[in-house]
C-alpha positions as CSV (number, residue, x, y, z in Angstrom):
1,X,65.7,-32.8,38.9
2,X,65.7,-29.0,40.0
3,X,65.7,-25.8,37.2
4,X,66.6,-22.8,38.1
5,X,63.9,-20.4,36.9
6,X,65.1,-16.8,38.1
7,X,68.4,-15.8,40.0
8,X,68.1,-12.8,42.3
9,X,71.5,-10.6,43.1
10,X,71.6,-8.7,46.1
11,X,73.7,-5.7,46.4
12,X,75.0,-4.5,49.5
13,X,77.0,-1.0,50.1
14,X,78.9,-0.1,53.3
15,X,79.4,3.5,54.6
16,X,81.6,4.3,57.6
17,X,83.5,6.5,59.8
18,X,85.4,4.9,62.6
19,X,82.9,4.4,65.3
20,X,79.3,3.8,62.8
21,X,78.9,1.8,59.9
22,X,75.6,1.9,57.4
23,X,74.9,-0.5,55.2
24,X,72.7,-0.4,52.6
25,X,71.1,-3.9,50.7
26,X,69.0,-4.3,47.3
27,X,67.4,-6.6,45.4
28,X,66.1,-6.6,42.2
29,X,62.9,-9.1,41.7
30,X,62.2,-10.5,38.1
31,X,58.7,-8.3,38.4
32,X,60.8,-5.2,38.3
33,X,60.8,-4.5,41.9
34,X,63.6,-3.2,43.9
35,X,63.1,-3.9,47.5
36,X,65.9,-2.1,49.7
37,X,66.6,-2.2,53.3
38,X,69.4,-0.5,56.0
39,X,71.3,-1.5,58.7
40,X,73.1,0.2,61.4
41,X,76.0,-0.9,63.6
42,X,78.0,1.3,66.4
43,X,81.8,0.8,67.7
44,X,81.7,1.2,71.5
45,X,84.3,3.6,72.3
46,X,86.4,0.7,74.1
47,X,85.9,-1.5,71.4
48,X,89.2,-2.0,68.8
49,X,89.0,-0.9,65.2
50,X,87.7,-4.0,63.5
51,X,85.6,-2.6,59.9
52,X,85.0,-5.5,59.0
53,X,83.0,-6.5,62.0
54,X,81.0,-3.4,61.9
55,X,80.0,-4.3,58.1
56,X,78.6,-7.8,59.1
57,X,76.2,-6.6,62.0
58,X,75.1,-3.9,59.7
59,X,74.9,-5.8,56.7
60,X,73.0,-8.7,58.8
61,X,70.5,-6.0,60.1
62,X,70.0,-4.7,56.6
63,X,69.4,-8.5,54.9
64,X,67.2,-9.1,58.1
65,X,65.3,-6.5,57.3
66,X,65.0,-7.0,53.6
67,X,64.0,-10.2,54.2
68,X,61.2,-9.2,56.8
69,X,60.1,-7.0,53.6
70,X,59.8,-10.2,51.2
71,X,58.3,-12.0,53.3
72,X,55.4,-8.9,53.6
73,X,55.4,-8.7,50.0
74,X,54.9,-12.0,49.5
75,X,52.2,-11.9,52.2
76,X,50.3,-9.1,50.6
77,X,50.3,-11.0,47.3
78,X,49.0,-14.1,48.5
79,X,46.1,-12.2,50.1
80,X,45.9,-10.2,47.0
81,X,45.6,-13.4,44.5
82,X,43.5,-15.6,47.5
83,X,40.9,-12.5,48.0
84,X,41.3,-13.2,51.6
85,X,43.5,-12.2,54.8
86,X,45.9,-14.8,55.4
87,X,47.7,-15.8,58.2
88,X,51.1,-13.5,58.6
89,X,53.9,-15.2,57.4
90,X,56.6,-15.8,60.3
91,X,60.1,-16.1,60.4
């Protein structure tokens, strides 16, 4: 049988202006940590209006990113507890 331990709750905000959307992503860790990361997405000029497309590809970017800086996080604390350099982790 499976426990949940911790729960993590990301948090994502959007900003936009018609052709660019930003989007911002956070997580709080049960150590205290906040780990944030961005994303970026750009309308092409013959592209329709769709916001809600434009918040996916920049939200994606910005979870892909935060999760490129877990996984370096966790990497540097497996080194850190092991006393050695480990392999990197990969996606």
């Amino acid at each position: 049988m499976m426990h949940t331990a911790v729960g993590w709750h990301v948090e994502m905000e959007f900003m936009e202006d018609g052709e660019h959307t930003k989007a911002v992503a956070m997580v709080r860790l049960p150590d205290g940590t906040e780990v944030r990361a961005h994303g970026h997405a750009a309308r092409h000029h013959t592209d329709s209006n769709q916001p809600r497309v434009g918040e996916e590809i920049a939200g994606a970017r910005a979870l892909n990113e935060l999760a490129m800086q877990m996984l370096t996080k966790a990497h540097g604390e497996i080194d850190a507890a092991s006393g050695r350099t480990s392999h990197p982790i990969h996606v």
